[in-house]
C-alpha positions in Angstrom: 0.0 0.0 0.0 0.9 3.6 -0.8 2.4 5.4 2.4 -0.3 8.1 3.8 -1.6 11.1 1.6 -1.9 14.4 3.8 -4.5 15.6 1.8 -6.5 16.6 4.9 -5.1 16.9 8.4 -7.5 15.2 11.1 -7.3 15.1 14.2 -8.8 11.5 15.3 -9.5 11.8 19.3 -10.0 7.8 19.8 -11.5 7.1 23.0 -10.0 6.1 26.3 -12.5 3.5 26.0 -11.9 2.0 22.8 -11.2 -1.8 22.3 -9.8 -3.3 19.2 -12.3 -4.4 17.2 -12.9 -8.5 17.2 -12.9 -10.8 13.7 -14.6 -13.9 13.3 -14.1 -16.6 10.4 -16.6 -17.2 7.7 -15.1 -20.0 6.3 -11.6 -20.8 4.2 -10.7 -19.4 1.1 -9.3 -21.9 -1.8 -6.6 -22.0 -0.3 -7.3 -23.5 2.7 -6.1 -20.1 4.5 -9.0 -18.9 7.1 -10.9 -15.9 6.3 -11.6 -13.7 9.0 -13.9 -10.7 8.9 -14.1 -7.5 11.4 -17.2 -7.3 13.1 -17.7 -3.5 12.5 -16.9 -2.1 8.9 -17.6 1.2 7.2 -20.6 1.1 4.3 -21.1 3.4 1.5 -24.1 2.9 0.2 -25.7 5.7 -1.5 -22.3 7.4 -1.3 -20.6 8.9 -5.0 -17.4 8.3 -5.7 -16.2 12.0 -3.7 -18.4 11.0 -0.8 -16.9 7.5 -0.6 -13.7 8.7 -0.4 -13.6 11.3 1.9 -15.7 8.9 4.1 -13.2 5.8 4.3 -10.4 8.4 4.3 -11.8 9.1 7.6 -12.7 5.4 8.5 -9.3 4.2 8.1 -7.6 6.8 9.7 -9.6 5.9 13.1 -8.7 2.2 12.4 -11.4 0.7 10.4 -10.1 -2.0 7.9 -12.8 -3.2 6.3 -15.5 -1.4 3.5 -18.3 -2.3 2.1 -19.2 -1.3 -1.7 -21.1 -2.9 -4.8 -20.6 -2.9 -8.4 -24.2 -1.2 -8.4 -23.2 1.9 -5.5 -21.3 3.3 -8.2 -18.6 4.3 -6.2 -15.7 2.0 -6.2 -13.0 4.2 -7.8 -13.7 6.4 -4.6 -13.1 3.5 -2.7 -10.2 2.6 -4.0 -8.8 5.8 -3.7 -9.3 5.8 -0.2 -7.6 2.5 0.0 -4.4 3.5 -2.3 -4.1 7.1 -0.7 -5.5 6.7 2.8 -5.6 2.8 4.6 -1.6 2.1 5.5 -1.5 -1.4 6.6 -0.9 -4.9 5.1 -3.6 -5.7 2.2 -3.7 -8.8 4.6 -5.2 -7.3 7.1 -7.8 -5.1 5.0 -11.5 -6.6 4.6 -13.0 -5.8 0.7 -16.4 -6.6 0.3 -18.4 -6.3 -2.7 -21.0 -7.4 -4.8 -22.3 -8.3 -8.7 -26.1 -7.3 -9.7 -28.6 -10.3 -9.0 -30.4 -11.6 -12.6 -26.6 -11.7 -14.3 -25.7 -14.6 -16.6 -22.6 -17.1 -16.1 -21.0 -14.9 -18.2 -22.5 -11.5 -16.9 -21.3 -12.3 -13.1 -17.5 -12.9 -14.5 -17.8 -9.7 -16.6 -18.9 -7.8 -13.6 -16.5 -9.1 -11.2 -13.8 -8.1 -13.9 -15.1 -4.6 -13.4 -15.2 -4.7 -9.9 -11.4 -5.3 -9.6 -10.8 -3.0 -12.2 -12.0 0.0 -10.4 -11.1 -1.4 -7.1 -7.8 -2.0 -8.2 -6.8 -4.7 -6.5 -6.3 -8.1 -7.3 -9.1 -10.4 -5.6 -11.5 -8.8 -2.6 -12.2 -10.7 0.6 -16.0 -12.0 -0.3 -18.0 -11.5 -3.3 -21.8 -11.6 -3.3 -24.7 -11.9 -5.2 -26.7 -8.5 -4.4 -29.7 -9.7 -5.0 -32.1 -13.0 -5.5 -33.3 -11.3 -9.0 -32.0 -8.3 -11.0 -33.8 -5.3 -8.9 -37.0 -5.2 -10.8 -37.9 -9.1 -10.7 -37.8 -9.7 -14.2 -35.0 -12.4 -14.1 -36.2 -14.0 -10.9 -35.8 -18.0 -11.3 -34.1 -21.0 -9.5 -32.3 -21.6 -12.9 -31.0 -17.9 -12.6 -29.7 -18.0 -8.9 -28.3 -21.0 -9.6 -26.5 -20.2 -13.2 -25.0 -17.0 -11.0 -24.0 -19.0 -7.8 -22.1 -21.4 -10.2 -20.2 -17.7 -11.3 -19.3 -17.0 -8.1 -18.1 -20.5 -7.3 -15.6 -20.3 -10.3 -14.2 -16.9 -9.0 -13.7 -18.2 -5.9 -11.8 -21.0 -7.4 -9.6 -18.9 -9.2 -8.7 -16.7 -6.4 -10.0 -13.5 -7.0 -12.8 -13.8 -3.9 -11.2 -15.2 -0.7 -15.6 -16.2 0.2 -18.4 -15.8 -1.5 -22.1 -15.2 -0.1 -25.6 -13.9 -1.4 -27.7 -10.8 0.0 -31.2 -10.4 0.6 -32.2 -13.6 0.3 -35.0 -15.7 1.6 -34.7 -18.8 2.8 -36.4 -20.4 -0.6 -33.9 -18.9 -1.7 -31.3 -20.0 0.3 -32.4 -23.6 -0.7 -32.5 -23.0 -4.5 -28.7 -22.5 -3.8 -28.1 -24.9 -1.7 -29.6 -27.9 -4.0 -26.6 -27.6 -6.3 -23.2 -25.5 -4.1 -20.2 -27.1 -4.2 -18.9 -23.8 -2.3 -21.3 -23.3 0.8 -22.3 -19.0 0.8 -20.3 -18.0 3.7 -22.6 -14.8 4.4 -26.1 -13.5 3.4 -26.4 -10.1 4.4 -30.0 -8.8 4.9 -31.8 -6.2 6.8 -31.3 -6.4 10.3 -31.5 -3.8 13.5 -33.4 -3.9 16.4 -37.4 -4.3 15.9 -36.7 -6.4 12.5 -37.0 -10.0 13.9 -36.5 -13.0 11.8 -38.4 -12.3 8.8 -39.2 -15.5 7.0 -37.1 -17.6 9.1 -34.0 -16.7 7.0 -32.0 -16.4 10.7 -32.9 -20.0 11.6 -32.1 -21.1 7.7 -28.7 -19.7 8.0 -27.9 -20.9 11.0 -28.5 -24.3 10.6 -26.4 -24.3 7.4 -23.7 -22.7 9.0 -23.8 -19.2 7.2 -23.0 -16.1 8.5 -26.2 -14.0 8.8 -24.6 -10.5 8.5 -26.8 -7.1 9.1 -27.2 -4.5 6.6 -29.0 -1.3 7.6 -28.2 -2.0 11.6 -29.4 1.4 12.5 -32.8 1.2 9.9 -31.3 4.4 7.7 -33.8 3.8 4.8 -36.6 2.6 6.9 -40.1 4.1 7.7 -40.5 4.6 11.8 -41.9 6.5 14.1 -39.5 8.9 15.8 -40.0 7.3 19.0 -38.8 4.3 17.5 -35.6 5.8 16.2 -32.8 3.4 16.4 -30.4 6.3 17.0 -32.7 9.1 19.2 -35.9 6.7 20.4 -37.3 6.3 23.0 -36.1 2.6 23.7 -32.7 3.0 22.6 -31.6 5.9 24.4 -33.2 5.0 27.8 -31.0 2.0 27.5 -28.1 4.1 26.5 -28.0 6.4 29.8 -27.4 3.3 31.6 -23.9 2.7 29.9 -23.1 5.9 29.1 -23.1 5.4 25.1 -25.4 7.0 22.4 -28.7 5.3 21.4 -26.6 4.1 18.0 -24.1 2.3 20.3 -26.6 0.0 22.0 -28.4 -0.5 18.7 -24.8 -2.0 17.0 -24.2 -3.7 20.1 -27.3 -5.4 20.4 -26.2 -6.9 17.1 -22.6 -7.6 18.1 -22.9 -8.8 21.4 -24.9 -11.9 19.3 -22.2 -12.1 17.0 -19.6 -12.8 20.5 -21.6 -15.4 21.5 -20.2 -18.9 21.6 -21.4 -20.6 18.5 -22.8 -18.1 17.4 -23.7 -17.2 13.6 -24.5 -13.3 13.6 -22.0 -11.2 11.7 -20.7 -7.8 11.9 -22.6 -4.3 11.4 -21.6 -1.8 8.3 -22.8 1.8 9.6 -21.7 4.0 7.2 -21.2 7.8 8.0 -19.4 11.2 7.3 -18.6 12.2 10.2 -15.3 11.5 12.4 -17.5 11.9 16.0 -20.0 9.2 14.7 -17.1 6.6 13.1 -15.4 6.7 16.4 -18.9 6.4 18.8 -19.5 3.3 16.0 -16.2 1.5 16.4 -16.4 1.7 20.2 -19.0 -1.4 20.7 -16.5 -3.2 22.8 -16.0 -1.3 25.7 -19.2 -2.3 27.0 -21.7 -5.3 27.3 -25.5 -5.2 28.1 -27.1 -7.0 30.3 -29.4 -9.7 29.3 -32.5 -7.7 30.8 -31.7 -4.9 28.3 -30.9 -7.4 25.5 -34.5 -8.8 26.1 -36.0 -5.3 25.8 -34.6 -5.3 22.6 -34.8 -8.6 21.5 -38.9 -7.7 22.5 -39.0 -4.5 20.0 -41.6 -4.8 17.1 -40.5 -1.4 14.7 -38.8 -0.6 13.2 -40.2 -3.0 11.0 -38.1 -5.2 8.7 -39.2 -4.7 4.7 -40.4 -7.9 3.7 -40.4 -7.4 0.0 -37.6 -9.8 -1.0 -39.3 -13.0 -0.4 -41.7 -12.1 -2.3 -39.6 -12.6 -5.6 -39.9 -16.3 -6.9 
């Protein structure tokens, strides 16, 4: 990696309080070598290329070393400019995730993968998913379709250029259609979870008795439609629970995901807030410092909204 750009002087005030941040292994890559994935990332969606760069800049600066981006965010030559300019440590040590469109042919996925590492510009990334169980209008929605792209994916993996591969918003029917024909188990599907979501369609217990990491995407409900007493960053639940650790109402709502992902045998990933701002990247990488108690974890465990969208099982 390129030695540090001073493009911008920052002056990162990491807490007292802060605790280096835990991995856990999704699985092996063709190697045989373990791969081993932070449990708190920065994410980019809806970020350009300027906003993703500045962003990460920031991220790895505080000591975040893993990103998440998509062929279809439209930002990854910001991302890898923050990763050439701005992260200085080992590529070993630095977690890529991305992802190819859903409703792509063999062909398509390798063509889009191509163009992920292209404006990466890096060599392979650390897991590779399908974004999504169709293309995003349900046009190309089939078993035959999932199944022609998972067989893409497998032969990237194969060649070297993803270290895992996984799926993303995807049902458990659509875990299955997978699953009939993987020689390469999904090592991740990433869907919506936060506090209030629940287990929509039994995609938690599907993963988790196939051994896949069920990874959270929108932990703090950005996009969703709530109440602002249900606010997982300024509600009503959150924040009453926060004054008793001291933290913000966003810290207990990424802990409450964490803290599942420490438990023993456990198959809950990471958390992938994303955000602009230095005072927010650090509050969002100190999860560690403290634990909830199992009362509190039942009061959120108990939470009904925000709601989880339950749109994506409804493609066939």
């Amino acid at each position: 990696m390129k030695s540090l750009v001073p493009f911008i002087a920052l002056a990162i005030p990491v807490s007292s309080n802060y605790t280096a941040i835990p991995r856990i292994s999704i699985g092996t890559d063709v190697h045989g070598h373990a791969v081993r994935m932070p449990l708190v990332g920065a994410g980019t969606w809806q970020y350009n290329d300027t906003m993703a760069y500045d962003s990460l800049c920031k991220a790895f600066r505080a000591g975040l070393t893993f990103v998440d981006t998509a062929y279809g965010y439209g930002n990854q030559v910001g991302v890898s400019r923050a990763i050439h300019d701005c992260y200085t440590g080992h590529r070993s040590d630095l977690f890529v995730l991305t992802k190819v469109p859903g409703g792509l042919t063999f062909d398509e996925v390798r063509a889009a993968h191509h163009h992920n590492l292209f404006q990466l510009n890096i060599e392979y990334v650390d897991h590779l998913m399908t974004h999504f169980p169709a293309d995003w209008e349900a046009t190309k929605a089939s078993k035959e379709m999932r199944q022609e792209e998972w067989r893409a994916l497998e032969e990237i993996y194969y060649t070297g250029k993803a270290r895992s591969i996984g799926i993303s918003h995807y049902c458990a029917q659509h875990i299955d259609d997978i699953l009939e024909i993987a020689t390469v188990m999904p090592s991740i599907n990433q869907v919506e979870y936060h506090v209030g979501s629940g287990d929509v369609d039994g995609v938690m217990e599907k993963c988790r008795a196939n051994n896949i990491t069920f990874m959270s995407f929108s932990p703090l409900c950005g996009p969703c439609q709530y109440e602002p007493e249900d606010s997982l960053t300024t509600g009503k639940l959150v924040t009453e629970i926060a004054q008793r650790y001291n933290v913000t109402g966003a810290q207990i709502s990424l802990r409450f995901i964490v803290q599942q992902a420490l438990q023993e045998g456990s198959f809950i990933g990471g958390v992938i807030p994303k955000s602009n701002n230095i005072d927010h990247i650090l509050s969002n990488m100190d999860l560690f410092s403290f634990k909830l108690s199992e009362e509190d974890m039942a009061l959120l465990h108990q939470a009904t909204e925000p709601s989880a969208e339950t749109g994506d099982c409804d493609v066939p």
